[in-house]
C-alpha positions as CSV (number, residue, x, y, z in Angstrom):
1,X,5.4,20.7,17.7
2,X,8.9,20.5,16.5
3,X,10.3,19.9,13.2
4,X,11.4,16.6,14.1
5,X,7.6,15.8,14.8
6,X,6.8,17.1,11.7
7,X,9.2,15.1,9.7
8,X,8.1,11.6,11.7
9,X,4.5,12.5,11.1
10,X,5.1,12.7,7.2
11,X,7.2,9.6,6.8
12,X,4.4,7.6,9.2
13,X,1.8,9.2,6.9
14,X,3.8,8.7,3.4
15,X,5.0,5.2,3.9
16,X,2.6,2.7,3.3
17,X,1.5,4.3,-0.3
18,X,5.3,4.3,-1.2
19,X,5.6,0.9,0.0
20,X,2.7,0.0,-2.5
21,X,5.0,1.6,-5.4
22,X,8.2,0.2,-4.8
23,X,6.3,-3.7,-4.3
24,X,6.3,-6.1,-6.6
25,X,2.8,-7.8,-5.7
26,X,1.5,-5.7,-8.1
27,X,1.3,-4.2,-11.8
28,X,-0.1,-1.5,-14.1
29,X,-3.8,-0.1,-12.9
30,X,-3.9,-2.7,-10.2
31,X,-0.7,-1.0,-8.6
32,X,-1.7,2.6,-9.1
33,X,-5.1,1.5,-7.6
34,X,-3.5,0.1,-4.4
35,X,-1.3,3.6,-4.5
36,X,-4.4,5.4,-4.4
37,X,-6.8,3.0,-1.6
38,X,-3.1,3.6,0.4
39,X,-3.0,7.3,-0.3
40,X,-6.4,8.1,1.1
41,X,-6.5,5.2,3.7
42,X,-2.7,5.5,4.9
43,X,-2.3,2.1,6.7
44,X,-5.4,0.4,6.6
45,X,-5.3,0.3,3.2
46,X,-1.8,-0.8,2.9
47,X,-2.9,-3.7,5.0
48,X,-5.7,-4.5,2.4
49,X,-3.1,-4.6,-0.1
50,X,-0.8,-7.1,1.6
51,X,-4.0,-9.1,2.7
52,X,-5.2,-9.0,-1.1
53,X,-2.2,-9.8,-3.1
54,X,-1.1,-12.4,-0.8
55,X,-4.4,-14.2,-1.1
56,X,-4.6,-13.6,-5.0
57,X,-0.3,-15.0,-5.1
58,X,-0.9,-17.8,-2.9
59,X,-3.1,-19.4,-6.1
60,X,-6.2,-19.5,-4.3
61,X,-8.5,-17.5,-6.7
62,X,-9.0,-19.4,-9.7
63,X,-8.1,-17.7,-13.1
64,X,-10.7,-17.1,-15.4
């Protein structure tokens, strides 16, 4: 493989837990907690976190 492949590769690989950083759908623990689920599940855990914290901003869990 090429350089170019290797460079593609990373950024498909990288993305979703630097999506989780730079998103404002979380905070604190919670977001270094989604970094890490992203980090070591790439996008199917980037998907959890936009599946998550939609449900938990759309008001559907009740606070208590």
């Amino acid at each position: 493989m090429g350089l170019w492949h290797y460079i593609v590769l990373g950024l498909f690989v990288l993305l979703p837990p630097l999506l989780v950083l730079v998103s404002k759908r979380a905070a604190g623990t919670e977001k270094a907690i989604w970094f890490l689920v992203a980090a070591f599940l790439s996008w199917l855990g980037f998907i959890a976190f936009l599946i998550a914290t939609a449900y938990l901003d759309s008001g559907k869990v009740a606070e208590g």
